[in-house]
C-alpha positions, -999 to 999 in steps of 0.1 A, spaced: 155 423 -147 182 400 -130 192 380 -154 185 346 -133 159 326 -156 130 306 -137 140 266 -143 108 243 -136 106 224 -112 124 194 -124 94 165 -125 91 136 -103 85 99 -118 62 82 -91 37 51 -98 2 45 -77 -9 12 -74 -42 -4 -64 -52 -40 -56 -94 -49 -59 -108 -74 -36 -109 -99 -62 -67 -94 -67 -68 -74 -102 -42 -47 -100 -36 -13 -110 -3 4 -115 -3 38 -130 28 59 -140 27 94 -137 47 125 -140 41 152 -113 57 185 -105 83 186 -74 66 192 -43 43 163 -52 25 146 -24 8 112 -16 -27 127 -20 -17 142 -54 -5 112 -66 -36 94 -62 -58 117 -73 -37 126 -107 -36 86 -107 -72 85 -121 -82 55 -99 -102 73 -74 -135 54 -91 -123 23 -86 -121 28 -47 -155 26 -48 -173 46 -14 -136 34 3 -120 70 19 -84 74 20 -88 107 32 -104 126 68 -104 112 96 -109 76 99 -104 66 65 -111 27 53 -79 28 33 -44 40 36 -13 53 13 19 32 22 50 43 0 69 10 -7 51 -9 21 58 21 50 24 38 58 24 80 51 1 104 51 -16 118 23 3 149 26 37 128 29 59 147 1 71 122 -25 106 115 -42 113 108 -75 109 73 -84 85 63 -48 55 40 -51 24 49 -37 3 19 -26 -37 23 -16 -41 -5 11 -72 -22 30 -67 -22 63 -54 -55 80 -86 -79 87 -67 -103 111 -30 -89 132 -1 -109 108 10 -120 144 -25 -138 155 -27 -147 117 4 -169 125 -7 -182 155 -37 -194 141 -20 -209 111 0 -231 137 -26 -242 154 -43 -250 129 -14 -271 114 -5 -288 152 -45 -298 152 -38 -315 122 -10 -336 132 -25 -355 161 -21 -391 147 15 -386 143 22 -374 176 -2 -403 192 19 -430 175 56 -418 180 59 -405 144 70 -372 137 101 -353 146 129 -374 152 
C-alpha cells in the first residue's frame, strides 16, 4: 500500500433550467461528480419528459445547451456553480427583430410627421 488515500472527487453544484412554450419554468439543482458535462446535467436534471419529441442531442438538434446565455456543447465540461439553460432556437434574427420593431413604430407615426409634430 502507499499510504495516499483516494479523496472523491469533490462535487459540483450546477442548476438546469427549462422554459415551456407557454413561459412556465423549470430550474433544477443538482449535485454531480467533477468531470460533469452539459449532457449529464440535463439528463440527471429529470426534465428530459418535458422536452417533449424536442432533441438536444445528434446532429441537428431543435434545441440547444447555453451555460449562462453562451451556447456549448453537450459534452462542454461544467464548473461548479454554471447554469445550464435548454433553449428553442431563435424564430426571427434579434437584429431583423429590431428592424421590424422600428418600422413598425415609424409606420405608426405618420400623422405626426405630416403635420410638423414630433421631434423638436
Amino acid at each position: 500500500m502507499s499510504g495516499v488515500h483516494d479523496a472523491p472527487a469533490p462535487a459540483l453544484r450546477v442548476s438546469v433550467f427549462w422554459q415551456d412554450e407557454q413561459g412556465r419554468g423549470w430550474l433544477r439543482e443538482l449535485s454531480l461528480p467533477a468531470g460533469a458535462t452539459a449532457g449529464d446535467a440535463v439528463l440527471a436534471s429529470g426534465l428530459q419528459p418535458m422536452l417533449g419529441s424536442a432533441r438536444w442531442q445528434g446532429p441537428e438538434p431543435e434545441l440547444r445547451l447555453a451555460v449562462f446565455g453562451r451556447l456549448c456543447d453537450p459534452a462542454g465540461m461544467l464548473r461548479d456553480g454554471d447554469r445550464v439553460d435548454i433553449t428553442r432556437a431563435l424564430r426571427v434574427d434579434p437584429k431583423q427583430a429590431r428592424r421590424l420593431r422600428a418600422q413598425a413604430a415609424a409606420r405608426s407615426r405618420p400623422a405626426a410627421r405630416a403635420s410638423g409634430r414630433g421631434r423638436a
